[in-house]
C-alpha positions, -999 to +999 in steps of 0.1 A: -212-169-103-191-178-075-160-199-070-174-233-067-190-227-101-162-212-116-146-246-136-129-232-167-121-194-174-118-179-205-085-158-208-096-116-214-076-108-241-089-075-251-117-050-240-150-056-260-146-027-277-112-028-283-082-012-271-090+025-278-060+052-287-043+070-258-054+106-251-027+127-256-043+161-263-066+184-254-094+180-282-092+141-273-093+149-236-127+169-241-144+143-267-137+116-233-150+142-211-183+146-236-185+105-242-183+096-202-208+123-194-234+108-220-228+068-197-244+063-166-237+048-133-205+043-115-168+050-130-145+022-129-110+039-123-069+026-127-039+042-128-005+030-136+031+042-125+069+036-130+071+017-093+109+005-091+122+029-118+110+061-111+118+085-075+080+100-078+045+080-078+027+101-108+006+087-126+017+076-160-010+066-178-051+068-164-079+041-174-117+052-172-151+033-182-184+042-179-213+021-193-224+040-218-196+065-219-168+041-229-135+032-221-106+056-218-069+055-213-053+093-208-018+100-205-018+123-179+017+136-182+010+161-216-012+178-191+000+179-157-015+182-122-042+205-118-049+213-156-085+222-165-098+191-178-083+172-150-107+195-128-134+190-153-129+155-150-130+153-117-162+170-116-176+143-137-168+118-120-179+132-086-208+129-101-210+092-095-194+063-078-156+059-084-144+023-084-112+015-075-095-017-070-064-015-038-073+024-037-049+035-016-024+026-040-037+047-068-055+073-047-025+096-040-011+098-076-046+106-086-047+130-063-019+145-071-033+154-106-064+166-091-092+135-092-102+138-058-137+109-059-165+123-032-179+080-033-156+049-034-161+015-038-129-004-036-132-037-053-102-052-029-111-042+001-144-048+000-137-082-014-117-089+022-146-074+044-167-103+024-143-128+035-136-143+001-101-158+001-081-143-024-087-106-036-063-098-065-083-081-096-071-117-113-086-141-087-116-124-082-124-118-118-113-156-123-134-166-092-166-145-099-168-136-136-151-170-151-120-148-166-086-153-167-065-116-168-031-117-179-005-093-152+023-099-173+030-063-173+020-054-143+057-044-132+066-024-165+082+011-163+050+026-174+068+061-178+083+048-214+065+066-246+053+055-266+038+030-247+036-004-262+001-011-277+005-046-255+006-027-228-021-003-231-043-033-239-030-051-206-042-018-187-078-012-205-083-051-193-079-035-157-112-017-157-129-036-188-149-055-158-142-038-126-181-022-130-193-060-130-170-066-103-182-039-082-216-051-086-209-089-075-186-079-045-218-055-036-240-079-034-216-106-017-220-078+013-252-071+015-262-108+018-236-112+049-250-079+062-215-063+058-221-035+033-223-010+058-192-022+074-176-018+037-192+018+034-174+031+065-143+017+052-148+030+019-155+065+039-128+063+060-103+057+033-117+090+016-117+112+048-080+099+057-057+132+058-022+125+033+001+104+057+032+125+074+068+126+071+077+093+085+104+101+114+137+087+105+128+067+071+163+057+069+160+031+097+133+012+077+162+002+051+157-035+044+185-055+063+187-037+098+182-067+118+219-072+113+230-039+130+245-040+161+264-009+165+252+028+169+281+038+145+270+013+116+234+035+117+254+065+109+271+048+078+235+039+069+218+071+079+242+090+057+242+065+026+203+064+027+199+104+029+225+109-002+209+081-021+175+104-020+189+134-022+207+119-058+175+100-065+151+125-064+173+150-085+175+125-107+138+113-106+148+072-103+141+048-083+166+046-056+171+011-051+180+011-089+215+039-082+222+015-047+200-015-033+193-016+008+216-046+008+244-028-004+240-002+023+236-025+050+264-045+036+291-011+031+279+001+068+291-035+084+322-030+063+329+003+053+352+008+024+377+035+018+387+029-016+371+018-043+386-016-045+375-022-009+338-013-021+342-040-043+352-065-022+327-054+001+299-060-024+311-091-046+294-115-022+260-100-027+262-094-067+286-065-074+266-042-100+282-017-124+257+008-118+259+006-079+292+027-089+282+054-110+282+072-078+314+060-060+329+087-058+301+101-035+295+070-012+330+066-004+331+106+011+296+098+028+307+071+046+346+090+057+321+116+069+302+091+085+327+071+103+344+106+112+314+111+131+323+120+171+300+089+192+277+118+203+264+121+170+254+084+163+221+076+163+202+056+187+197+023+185+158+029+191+141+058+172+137+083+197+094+088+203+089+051+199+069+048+231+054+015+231+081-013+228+074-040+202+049-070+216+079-094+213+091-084+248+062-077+266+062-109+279+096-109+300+095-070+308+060-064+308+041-089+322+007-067+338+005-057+297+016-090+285-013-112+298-039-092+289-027-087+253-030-127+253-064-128+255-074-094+238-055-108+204-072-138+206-104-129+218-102-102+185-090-132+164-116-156+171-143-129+165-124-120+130-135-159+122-165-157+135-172-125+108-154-141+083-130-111+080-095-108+082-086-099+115-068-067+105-094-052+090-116-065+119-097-040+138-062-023+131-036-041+151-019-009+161-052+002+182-053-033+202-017-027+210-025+006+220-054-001+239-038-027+258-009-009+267-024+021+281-044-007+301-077+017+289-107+019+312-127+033+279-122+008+255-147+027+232-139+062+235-103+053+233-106+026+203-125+058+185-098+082+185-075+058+175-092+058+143-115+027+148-146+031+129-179+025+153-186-005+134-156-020+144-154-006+181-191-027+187-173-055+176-146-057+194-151-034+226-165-058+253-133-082+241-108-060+247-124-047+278-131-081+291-094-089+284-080-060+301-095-077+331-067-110+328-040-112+351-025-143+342-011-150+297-025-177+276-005-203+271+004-198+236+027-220+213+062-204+210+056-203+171+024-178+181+044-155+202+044-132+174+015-136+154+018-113+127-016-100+124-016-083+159+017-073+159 
């Protein structure tokens, strides 16, 4: 079926089997283990977690099916990472393809728990490397299987028990047809020659090592365009540690004890008192629980602003290298011109593919390539990460671009384009 077909979808209101009970102990866990190893073929796989209300991203509830082995929602928290039937499990399903839809979302919580897949198939991604235009488990099951999924709970705290039976039957719907899926968004790449392209991805996202500590995660609080001043990071530095530090004690979400607003907001105008914290705050939606923890941010930020100037941060995190595309073209002009032509060189190819243009090629590696002005464009795309697929696609652009002494004349409004930025 495919879009242009696709007239009138029928909402999914339940799995075909029904909504079964949530595995909560041990003897249940087994008969799942028993029932999926009897199915064949690939496992379609979901997890669900408490994003926005809880400091951690475990997993708070797991769905599996198997044709032929049924349809399973475990509550993984009754066991806890690393139990033995979460390493039998694994087993099992290492046994097979693992589908997941947006894996890198659930892969790490799963992980976690010790579901590590050996073969992927991610339903999103590989819907983008098809080019199709919208690649939400809705659309697409709208799109190529004529259904209609309800996401109404799709921002729930999932960590509540017991969990609504509305809510379990919303996440059995997630994997009811992800198997079908799978198979349509298979196919969809192997006519457009692309499969391979999608197994290297697939791959890649497997073989990628747990990302590090960011440096300085503080400065990536929502709102720091409007800093000017070394000593209004401090404030925020100092509110954004303590906030962590009390949210991860506390295992809640920390925009739910003090929002990124309010910090920007209290580091422009820092408070000493509590009724200057609420003046501060009023304009942006004062809320009671913001000061459950007053008495804390009010010492941070004396402590802060106490701070001698030597002991502000930069402006700029220190180690960041390569300055932002934005000024290129004023302060680096040798880099600037080339960059030009390699993004759209690399964006008229993406069209050409039918791909989107970042997963043509991460737009960290053209930025990278360009501004070391490589004279390997394939060895150098490589150890960046580039998959070879991708490096024989875009190679000869990049290299060819490298060559350009003189910008493309670009609209101001595509100074910045966001996918090669």
């Amino acid at each position: 079926m495919t879009e242009d077909e696709v007239t009138t979808a029928t909402p999914l209101l339940a799995p075909a089997g029904g909504t079964p009970a949530v595995i909560q102990t041990e003897e249940s866990f087994k008969s799942a283990l028993a029932e999926l190893a009897k199915g064949a073929g690939p496992f379609a796989v979901d997890a669900e977690r408490a994003s926005g209300y809880k400091y951690s991203a475990r997993a708070y509830l797991i769905q599996i099916k198997r044709n032929g082995g049924g349809l399973h929602l475990i509550d993984p928290i009754p066991f806890g990472p690393g139990h033995q039937l979460f390493i039998e499990l694994n087993e099992l399903l290492n046994s097979d393809e693992v589908i997941l839809h947006a894996s890198t979302q659930d892969l790490p919580c799963l992980r976690e728990l010790g579901i590590n897949p050996k073969l992927l198939f991610d339903t999103e991604l590989g819907g983008r490397i098809a080019g199709l235009p919208r690649v939400g488990l809705g659309p697409l099951l709208e799109a190529h299987l004529g259904v209609l999924l309800a996401k109404e709970h799709s921002a729930v705290d999932w960590s509540v028990r017991p969990l609504p039976l509305d809510w379990l039957n919303y996440a059995a719907l997630d994997v009811e047809l992800l198997i079908e899926l799978r198979n349509i968004i298979s196919q969809l790449l192997l006519d457009a020659k692309k499969l391979p392209w999608a197994e290297a991805e697939f791959a890649a996202i497997l073989a990628s090592p747990p990302n590090p500590p960011r440096v300085d995660p503080w400065r990536r609080t929502s709102g720091m365009h409007k800093i000017r001043k070394r000593n209004q990071l401090a404030v925020i530095r100092a509110l954004w540690n303590i906030r962590n530090q009390i949210a991860e004690s506390l295992d809640v979400s920390p925009g739910k004890l003090l929002n990124d607003s309010a910090i920007v907001e209290l580091a422009m105008n820092p408070p000493t008192n509590k009724r200057d914290f609420d003046k501060v705050l009023r304009p942006i939606g004062l809320r009671a629980r913001w000061k459950e923890n007053l008495d804390v941010w009010l010492a941070t930020i004396a402590s802060a602003v106490a701070l001698p100037e030597s002991d502000y941060p930069e402006m700029r995190a220190a180690g960041d290298s390569m300055p932002p595309t934005k000024i290129w073209k004023e302060r680096f002009p040798e880099k600037y011109a080339p960059f030009t032509h390699a993004r759209a060189a690399v964006e008229l190819r993406a069209a050409e593919l039918n791909i989107p243009v970042e997963n043509l090629i991460a737009p960290d590696v053209i930025r990278k390539l360009v501004w070391k002005l490589s004279t390997d464009v394939t060895k150098d795309a490589l150890e960046l990460g580039a998959r070879p697929w991708q490096v024989a696609e875009i190679a000869d652009l990049v290299s060819a671009a490298l060559l350009e002494r003189e910008p493309l004349a670009l609209p101001e409004a595509q100074e910045t384009t966001p996918e090669l930025e």
